[in-house]
N, C-alpha and C positions, 0 to 999 in steps of 0.2 A: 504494500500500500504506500504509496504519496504522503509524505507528511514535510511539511515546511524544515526549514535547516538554515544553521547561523552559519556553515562553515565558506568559506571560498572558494567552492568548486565550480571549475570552468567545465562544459560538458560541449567539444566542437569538435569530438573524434566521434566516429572512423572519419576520414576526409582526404582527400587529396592532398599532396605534399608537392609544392613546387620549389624548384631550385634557384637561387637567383643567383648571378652574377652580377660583379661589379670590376672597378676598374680606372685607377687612377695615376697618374704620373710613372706609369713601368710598373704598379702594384695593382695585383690584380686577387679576385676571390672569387668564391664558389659556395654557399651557404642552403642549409634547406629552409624553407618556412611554410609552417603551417595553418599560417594566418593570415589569406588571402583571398581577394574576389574582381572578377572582373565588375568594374563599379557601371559605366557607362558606355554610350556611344554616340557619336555624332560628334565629337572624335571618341574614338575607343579608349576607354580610361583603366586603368590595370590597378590595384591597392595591394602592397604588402605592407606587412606589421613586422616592426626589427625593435630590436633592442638600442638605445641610443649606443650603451658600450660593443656592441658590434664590431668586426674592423670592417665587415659591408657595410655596415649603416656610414662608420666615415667616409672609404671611397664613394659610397653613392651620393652622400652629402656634398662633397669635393667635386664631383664630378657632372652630378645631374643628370646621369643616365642608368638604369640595371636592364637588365633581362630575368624575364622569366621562362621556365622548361620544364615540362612534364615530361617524366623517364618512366616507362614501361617495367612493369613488375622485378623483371628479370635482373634490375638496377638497383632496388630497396638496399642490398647493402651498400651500394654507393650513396642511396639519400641519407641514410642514416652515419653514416661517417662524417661524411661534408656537414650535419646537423650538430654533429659531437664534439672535432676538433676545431680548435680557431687556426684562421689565417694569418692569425700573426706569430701563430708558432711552427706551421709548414705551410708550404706548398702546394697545399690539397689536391690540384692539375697533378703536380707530379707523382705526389705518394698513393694516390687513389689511380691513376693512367684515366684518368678524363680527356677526352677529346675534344677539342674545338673549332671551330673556325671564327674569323675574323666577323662582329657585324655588321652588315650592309649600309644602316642608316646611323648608326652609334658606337660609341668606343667600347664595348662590352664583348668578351667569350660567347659566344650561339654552341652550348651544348651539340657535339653530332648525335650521341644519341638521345636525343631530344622527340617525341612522336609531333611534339606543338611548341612552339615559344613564340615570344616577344620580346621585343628590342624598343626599351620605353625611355623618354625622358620627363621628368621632374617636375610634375605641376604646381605639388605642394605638400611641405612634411606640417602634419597634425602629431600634438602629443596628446596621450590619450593615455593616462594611467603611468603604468611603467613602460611603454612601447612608444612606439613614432609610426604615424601612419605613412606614407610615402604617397602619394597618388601618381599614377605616372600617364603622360600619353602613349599610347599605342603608334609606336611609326613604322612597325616592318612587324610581321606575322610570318611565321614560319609551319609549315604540313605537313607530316609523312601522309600522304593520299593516301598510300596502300592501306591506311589503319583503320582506315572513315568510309562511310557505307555512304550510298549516291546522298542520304538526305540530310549528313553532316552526323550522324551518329557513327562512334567506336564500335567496330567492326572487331566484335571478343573474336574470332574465329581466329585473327590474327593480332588481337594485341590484348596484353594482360596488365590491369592497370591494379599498380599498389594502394592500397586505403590503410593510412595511419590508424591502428588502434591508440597510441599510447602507450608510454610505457617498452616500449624500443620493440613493439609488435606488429606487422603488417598482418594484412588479410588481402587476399586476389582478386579480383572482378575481373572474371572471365565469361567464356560461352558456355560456363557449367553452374553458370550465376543464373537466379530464377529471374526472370523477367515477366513486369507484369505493364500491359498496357490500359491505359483507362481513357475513354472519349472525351474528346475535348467538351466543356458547359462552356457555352457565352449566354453571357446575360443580354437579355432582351428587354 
């Protein structure tokens, strides 16, 4: 049974864990965060939540651009590394063999194995608590096609996407995941 509670519990697992890069003066990082939403569009607006003491949160402050990237199941121990160690004590790219390429529209890492990302600059950091909101504009979008079905849904037959429990525990959403479809209501 439901009964009210004094303690401070946050309840925003199972969920998707996106990776951000960032990237400043020859310094560069690799962090996960599980505190994220696409906010807008008309322009595409991205939000993560970072800790100010961060060393992302400084390059990205520094620099006014990150990325974000969604890694397919088979990567969970990589997102959970790059969540664990800071960047200002290694290399994360090199002690994890993370892959990148240069991106298109900003100074940031584009994960290669990335199924989705973005490549955002800096509309505006909110403090909210003990975290920094970041808002970012969406200026390049990246797709592995082959993962997404004609009508922009993940195609499980070919990709297995990790959902954070918490607690340094993933779960799978794959094509062995129940799926339920329900008709669209519009109000009249």
């Amino acid at each position: 049974m439901r009964v009210p509670i004094n303690e401070e519990i946050m309840h925003t697992y199972p969920g998707m864990v996106a990776i951000v890069t960032s990237r400043f003066n020859g310094q560069q990082n690799v962090m996960a965060s599980g505190w994220h939403t696409y906010i807008g569009s008309s322009p595409g607006i991205y939000g993560i939540s970072l800790r100010k003491e961060t060393y992302s949160y400084s390059l990205i402050e520094q620099s006014g651009v990150f990325g974000v990237h969604f890694l397919p199941a088979s990567s969970s121990e990589v997102i959970q590394a790059v969540g664990t160690f800071s960047g200002r004590d290694i290399d994360k790219f090199n002690k994890f063999n993370i892959r990148y390429e240069e991106g298109l529209k900003v100074d940031v890492p584009v994960l290669s194995d990335a199924y989705f990302a973005y490549e955002c600059k800096v509309m505006n950091i909110t403090t909210y608590g003990d975290h920094e909101w970041i808002a970012g504009e969406i200026l390049q979008r990246y797709q592995d096609k082959d993962c997404f079905l004609e009508d922009g849904l993940p195609d499980f037959a070919k990709l297995e996407i990790p959902l954070y429990l918490g607690r340094s525990t993933y779960r799978t959403l794959d094509q062995h995941s129940e799926v339920k479809t329900h008709p669209l209501y519009i109000n009249k």
